[in-house]
C-alpha positions as CSV (number, residue, x, y, z in Angstrom):
1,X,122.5,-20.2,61.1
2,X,121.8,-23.0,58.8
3,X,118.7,-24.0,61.4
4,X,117.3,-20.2,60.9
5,X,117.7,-20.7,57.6
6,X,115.7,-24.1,57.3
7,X,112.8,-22.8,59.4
8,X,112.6,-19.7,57.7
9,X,111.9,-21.9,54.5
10,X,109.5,-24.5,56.6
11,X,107.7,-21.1,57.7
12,X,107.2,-20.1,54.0
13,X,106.1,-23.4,52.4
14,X,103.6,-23.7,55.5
15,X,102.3,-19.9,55.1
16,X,101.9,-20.6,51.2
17,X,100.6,-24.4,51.9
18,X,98.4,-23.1,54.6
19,X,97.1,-19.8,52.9
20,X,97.1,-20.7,49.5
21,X,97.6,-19.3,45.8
22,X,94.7,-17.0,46.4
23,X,96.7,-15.0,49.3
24,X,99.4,-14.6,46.5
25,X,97.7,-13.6,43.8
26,X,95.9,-10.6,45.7
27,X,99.2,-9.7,47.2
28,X,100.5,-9.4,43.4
29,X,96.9,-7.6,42.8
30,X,98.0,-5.1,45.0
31,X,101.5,-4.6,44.2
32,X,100.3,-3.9,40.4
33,X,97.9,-1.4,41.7
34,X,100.5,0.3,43.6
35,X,102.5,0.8,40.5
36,X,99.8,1.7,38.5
37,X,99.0,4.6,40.5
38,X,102.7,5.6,41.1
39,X,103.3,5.8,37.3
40,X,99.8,7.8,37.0
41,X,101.9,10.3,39.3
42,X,105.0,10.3,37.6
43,X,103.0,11.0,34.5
44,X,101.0,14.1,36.0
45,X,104.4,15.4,37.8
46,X,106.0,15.6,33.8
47,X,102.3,17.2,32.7
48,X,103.0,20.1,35.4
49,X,106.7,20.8,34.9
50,X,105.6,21.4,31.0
51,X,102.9,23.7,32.1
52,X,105.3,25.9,35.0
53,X,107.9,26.1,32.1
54,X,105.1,27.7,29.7
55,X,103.6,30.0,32.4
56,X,107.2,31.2,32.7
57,X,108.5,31.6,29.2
58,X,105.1,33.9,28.9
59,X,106.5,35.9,31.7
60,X,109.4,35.9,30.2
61,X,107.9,37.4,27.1
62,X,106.1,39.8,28.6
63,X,109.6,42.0,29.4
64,X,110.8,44.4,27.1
65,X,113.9,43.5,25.7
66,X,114.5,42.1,22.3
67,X,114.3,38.5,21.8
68,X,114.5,36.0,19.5
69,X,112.6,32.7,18.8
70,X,114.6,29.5,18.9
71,X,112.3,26.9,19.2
72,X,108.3,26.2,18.8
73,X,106.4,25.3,21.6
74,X,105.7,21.5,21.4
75,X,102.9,19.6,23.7
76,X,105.9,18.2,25.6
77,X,108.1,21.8,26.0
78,X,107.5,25.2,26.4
79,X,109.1,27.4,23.5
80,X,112.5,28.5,23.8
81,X,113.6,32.1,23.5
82,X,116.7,34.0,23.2
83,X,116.9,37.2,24.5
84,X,119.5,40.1,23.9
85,X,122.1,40.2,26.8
86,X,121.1,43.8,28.5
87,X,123.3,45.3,31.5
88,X,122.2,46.4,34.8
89,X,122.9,49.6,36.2
């Protein structure tokens, strides 16, 4: 095990001797971009639950049944309504 071990670390040293810092920096490049784009997504996935919960507090609204307003509707959440409990026949 211990032999595995040592080459594995001869095999790194050589593949950073041999390829150089540039290699590394580009792989780092990358990896920054990935994140940046992943994030970007995160941030759009929030943007659209905010919207689908507006779109469906305004169908909400539309019914008739008495309701009351319990909170505004902020950039980051739809408003929040309370509506009168009604029975089903």
């Amino acid at each position: 095990m211990s032999a595995l071990g040592n080459s594995l670390q001869t095999d790194r040293r050589n593949l950073y001797n041999s390829r150089g810092h540039s290699v590394l920096q580009k792989l780092a490049k990358q990896r920054r971009h990935q994140y940046r784009i992943l994030s970007q997504r995160i941030e759009r996935e929030k943007k659209m639950f905010v919207v689908s919960q507006k779109i469906q507090a305004r169908k909400d609204i539309m019914e008739k049944r008495e309701k009351v307003k319990v909170k505004k509707e902020t950039v980051n959440s739809a408003p929040i309504y309370k509506f009168k409990k009604q029975r089903k026949r």
